[in-house]
N, C-alpha and C positions, 0 to 999 in steps of 0.2 A: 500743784507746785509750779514755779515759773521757772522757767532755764534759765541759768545764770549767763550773763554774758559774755561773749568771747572775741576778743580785740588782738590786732596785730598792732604793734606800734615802732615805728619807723623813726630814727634818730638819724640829724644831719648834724652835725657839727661844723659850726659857721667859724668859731674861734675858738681859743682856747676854755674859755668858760660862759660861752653861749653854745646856743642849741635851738633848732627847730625840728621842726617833725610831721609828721602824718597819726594821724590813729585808725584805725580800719575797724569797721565793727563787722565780723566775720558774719553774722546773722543779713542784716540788710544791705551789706557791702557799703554803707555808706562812709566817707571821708570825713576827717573833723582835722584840718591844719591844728599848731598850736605853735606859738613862739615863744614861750616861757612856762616853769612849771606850774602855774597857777591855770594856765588854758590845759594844761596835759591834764591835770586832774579833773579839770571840769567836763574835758573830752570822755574820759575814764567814769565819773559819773553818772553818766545817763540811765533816767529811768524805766523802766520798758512803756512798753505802748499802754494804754488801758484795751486792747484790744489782746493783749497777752495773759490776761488775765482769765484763771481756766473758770468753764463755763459748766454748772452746773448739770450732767443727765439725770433727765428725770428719773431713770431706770436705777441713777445710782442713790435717787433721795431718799430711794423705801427701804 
């Protein structure tokens, strides 16, 4: 099973109905800005690696 992801996300409030922000992805620390909610959700989407994907033991195939 793959670990679900886990984000901080950071809301600035530029005007009274904008917004921008940060999203943080707690796992690789990395930063994804976003300036409207279509970048937020796209920020919030991300896939995991293919490299997160669990790897069969041999000891567990038999």
């Amino acid at each position: 099973m793959v670990p679900q992801p886990t984000f901080i996300v950071r809301l600035y409030r530029q005007a009274q109905h904008e917004m921008t922000g940060v999203v943080e992805d707690v796992r690789s620390g990395r930063h994804t800005p976003f300036a409207n909610a279509e970048e937020l959700w796209r920020a919030l989407s991300v896939r995991p690696p293919r490299s997160a994907k669990r790897k069969i033991n041999l000891s567990e195939a038999e």
